[in-house]
C-alpha positions in Angstrom: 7.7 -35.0 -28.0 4.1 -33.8 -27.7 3.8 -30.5 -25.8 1.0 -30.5 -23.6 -1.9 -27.5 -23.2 -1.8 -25.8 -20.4 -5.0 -25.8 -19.9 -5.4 -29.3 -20.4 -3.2 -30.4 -17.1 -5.7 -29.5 -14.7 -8.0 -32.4 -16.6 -5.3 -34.7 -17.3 -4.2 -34.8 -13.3 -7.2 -34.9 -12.6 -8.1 -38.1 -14.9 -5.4 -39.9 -12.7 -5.9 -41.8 -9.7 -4.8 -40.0 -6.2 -1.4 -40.7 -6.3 -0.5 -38.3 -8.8 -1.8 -35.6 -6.2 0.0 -37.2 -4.0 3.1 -36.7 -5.8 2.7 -33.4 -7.5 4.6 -31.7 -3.9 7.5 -33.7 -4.3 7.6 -32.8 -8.4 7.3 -29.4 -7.3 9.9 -29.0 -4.8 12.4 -30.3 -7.0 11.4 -28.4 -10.2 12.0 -25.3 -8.0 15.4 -26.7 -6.9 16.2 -28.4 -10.2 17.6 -30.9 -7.5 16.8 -34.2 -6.5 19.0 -33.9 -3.7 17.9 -30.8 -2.2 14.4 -31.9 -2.7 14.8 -34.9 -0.6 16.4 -32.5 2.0 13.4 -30.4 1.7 11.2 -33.1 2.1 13.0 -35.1 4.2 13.2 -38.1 2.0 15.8 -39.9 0.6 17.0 -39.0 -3.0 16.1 -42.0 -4.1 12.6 -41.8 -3.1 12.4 -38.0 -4.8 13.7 -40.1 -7.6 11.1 -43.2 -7.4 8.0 -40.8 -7.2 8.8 -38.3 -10.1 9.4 -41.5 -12.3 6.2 -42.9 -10.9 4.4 -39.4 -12.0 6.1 -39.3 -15.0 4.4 -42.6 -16.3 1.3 -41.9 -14.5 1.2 -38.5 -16.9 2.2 -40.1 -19.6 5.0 -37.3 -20.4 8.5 -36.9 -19.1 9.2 -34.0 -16.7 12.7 -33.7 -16.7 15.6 -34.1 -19.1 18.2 -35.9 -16.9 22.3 -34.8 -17.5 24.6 -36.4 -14.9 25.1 -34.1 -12.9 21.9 -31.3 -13.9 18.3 -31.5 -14.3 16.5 -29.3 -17.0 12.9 -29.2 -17.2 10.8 -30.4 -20.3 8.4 -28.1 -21.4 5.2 -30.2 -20.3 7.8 -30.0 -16.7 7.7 -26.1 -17.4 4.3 -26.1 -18.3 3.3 -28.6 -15.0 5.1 -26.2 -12.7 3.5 -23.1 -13.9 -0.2 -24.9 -13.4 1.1 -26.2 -10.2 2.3 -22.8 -9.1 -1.2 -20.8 -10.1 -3.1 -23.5 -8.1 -1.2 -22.8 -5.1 -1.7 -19.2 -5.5 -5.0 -19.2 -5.8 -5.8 -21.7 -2.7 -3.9 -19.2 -1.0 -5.9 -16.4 -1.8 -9.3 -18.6 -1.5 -7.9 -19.4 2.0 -6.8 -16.2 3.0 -10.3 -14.7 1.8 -12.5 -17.1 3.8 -10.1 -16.3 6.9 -9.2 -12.5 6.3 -12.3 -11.1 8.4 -11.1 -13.5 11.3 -7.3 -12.8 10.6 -5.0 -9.3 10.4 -5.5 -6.6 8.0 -2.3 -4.5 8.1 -2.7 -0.8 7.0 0.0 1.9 5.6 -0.8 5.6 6.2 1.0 9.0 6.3 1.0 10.2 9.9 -0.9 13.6 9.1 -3.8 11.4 8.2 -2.9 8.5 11.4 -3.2 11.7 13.7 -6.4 13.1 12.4 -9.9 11.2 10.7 -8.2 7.8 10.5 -7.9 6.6 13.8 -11.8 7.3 14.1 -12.2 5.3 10.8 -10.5 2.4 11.7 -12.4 1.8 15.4 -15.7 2.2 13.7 -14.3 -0.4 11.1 -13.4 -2.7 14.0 -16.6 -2.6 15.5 -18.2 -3.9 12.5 -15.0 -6.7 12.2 -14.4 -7.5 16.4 -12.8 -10.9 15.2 -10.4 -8.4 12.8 -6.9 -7.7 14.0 -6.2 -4.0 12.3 -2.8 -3.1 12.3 -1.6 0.7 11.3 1.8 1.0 9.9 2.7 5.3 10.6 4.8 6.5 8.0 5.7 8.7 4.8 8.0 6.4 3.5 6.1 4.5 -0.1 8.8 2.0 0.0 6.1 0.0 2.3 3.9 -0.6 -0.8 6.4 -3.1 -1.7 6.6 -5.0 1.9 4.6 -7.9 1.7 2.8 -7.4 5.1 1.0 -3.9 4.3 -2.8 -4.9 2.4 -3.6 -1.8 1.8 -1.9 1.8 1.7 -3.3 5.3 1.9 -0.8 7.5 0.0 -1.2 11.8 -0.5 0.2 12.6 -3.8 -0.4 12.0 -7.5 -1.8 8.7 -7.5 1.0 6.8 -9.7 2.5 3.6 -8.2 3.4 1.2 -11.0 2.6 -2.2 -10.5 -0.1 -1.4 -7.7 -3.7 -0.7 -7.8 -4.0 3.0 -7.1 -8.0 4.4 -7.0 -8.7 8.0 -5.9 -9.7 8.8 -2.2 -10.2 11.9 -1.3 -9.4 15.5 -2.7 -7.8 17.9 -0.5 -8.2 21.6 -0.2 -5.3 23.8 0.9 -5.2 27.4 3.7 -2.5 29.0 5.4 -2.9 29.0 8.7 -1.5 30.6 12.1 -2.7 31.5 15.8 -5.5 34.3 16.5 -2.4 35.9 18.4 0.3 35.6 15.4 -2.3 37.0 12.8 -2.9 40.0 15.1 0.1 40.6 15.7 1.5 40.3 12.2 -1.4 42.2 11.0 -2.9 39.2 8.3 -6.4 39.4 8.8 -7.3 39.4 4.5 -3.9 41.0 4.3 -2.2 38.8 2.4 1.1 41.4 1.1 1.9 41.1 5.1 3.3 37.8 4.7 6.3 38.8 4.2 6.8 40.0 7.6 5.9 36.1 8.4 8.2 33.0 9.2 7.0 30.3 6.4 6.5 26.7 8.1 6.9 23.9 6.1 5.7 20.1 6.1 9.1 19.2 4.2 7.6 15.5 3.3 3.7 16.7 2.2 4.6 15.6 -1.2 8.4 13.8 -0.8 8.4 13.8 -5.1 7.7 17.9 -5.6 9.9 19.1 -3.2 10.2 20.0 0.5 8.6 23.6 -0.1 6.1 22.4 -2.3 2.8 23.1 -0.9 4.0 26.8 0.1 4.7 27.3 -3.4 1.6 26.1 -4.8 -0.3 28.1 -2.3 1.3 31.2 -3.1 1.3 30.6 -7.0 -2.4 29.9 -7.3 -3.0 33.0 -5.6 -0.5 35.1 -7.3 1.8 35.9 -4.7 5.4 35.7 -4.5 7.4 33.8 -1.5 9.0 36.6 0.2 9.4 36.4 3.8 11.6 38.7 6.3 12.7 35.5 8.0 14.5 31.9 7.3 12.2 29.1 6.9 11.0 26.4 9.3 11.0 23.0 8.3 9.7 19.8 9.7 8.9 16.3 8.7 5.8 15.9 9.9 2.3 17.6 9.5 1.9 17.6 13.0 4.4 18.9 13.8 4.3 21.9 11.6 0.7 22.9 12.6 1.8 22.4 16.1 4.2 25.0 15.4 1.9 27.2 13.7 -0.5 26.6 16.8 1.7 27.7 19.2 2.2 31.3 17.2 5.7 30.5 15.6 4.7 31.7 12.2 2.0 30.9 8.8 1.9 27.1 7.9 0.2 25.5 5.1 -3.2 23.2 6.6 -4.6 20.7 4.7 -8.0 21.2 5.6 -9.1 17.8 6.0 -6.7 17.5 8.7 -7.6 20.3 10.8 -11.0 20.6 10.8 -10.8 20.1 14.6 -8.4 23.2 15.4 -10.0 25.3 13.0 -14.0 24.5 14.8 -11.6 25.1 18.4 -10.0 28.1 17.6 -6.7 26.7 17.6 -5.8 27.5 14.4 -7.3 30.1 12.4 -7.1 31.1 8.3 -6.5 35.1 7.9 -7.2 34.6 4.1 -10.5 33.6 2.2 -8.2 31.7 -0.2 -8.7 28.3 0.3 -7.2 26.0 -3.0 -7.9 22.3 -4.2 -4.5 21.1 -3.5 -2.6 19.6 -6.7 -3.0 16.3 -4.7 -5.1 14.0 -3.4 -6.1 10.8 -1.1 -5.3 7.8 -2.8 -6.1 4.0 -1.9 -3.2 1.6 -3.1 -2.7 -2.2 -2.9 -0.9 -5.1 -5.1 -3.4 -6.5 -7.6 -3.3 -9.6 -5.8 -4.5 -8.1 -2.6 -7.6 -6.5 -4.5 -10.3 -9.0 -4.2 -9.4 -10.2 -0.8 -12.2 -9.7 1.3 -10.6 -7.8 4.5 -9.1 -5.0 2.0 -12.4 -4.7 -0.3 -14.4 -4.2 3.2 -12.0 -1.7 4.3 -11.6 0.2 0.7 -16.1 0.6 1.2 -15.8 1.4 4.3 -12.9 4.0 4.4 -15.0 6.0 1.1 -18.3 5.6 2.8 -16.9 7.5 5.9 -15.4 10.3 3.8 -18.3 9.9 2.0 -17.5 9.3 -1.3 -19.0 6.8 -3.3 
């Protein structure tokens, strides 16, 4: 038996009179089944109709499609290689469609919290403004097992940057301070005194970087500017950024500010840094997506938009 090109059944369907389109759905349903039967259920056809029109396509091809058992179907490999042409087609009118409509449509976004709570939101509504027929959705959380839900376009993650199998491109970098109340640094006597910190209660953003370690940034902080973690009290931990500067706002003790996030409290007074020793922070802002969501036109807008506004090119 001849095996067919690939490349040459887009020409040879389209050589073919209309009725070859016409039955390419019901080919494809039961390739994917490898089941007359449950492709007439499918398609709500009899199976001898399923039957009749993958016959009819097979002579209309000029090529058999399947290799017929009595009680089992097997594709041919001009079948395999029909169903794999069939399959990229679809895929791409999909995207075509959903490109044309995407502006008009829902754009679904992923973010940490730390960054929902602080410049994002403000991102976002100038975004919409430019897109008012653009429904944005924001999905809040530090879990990265949302990269792989198919609903989420586009995902802003704070770490390293690696996500195999997903298109990962570098954000934003992020600097690191310790931070604490005007009334806390007083009273613990930290202006540029760094040794006092261990007379401090450490707070801790225990999911910063899930894949380092719940004391991570504390550590890196403290290594990078050669002092040890010695404190006089036990730890605080949270989950959440917020919550952690919250802490640190209200005088419970020295927490670890990214600096992009705080810019706010720092400019109110609500948080202040005792220490000139600000760090670039061992990671950064990253924009991720699947490869297939890359070119679509809604996530490539958003990706411009979201560097412009941190302006980076």
């Amino acid at each position: 038996m001849n095996i067919i090109n690939p490349k040459q059944i887009p020409n040879i369907i389209l050589s073919r009179d209309s009725q070859v389109l016409a039955n390419l759905p019901c080919f494809r349903c039961a390739a994917q089944y490898l089941s007359f039967t449950t492709a007439a259920i499918e398609l709500n056809l009899t199976q001898s109709a399923v039957s009749h029109r993958i016959k009819k396509l097979e002579q209309q091809l000029g090529f058999d499609l399947f290799i017929r058992y009595n009680r089992q179907l097997e594709l041919t490999n001009n079948g395999q290689q029909l169903l794999l042409s069939i399959d990229h087609a679809f895929t791409t009118l999909d995207s075509t469609f959903t490109d044309s409509d995407c502006l008009r449509g829902r754009l679904t976004l992923s973010a940490p919290p730390s960054v929902s709570f602080s410049w994002l939101g403000e991102a976002l509504a100038l975004f919409q403004q430019q897109h008012t027929q653009l429904n944005i959705q924001l999905h809040s959380h530090n879990s990265r097992a949302l990269l792989s839900d198919e609903q989420v376009d586009l995902a802003i993650t704070y770490g390293n940057g690696a996500h195999p199998g997903f298109h990962s491109e570098h954000l934003m970098s992020e600097q690191l301070i310790a931070v604490c109340s005007a009334d806390y640094m007083r009273q613990k006597n930290l202006k540029n005194n760094p040794p006092g910190l261990a007379d401090c209660l450490f707070i801790h953003d225990t999911l910063a970087q899930p894949q380092s370690g719940p004391l991570a940034e504390w550590h890196y902080w403290l290594a990078q500017n050669q002092l040890q973690y010695i404190s006089a009290s036990a730890d605080l931990c949270f989950d959440m950024s917020a919550l952690a500067l919250a802490a640190a706002q209200r005088g419970c003790g020295v927490a670890i500010g990214r600096h992009s996030l705080i810019q706010q409290q720092l400019k109110a007074g609500d948080l202040v840094s005792p220490f000139a020793l600000e760090i670039e922070a061992d990671a950064a802002y990253h924009l991720v997506c699947h490869p297939q969501r890359l070119q679509h036109l809604a996530v490539k807008a958003l990706r411009l938009h979201l560097k412009q506004f941190l302006q980076f090119d």
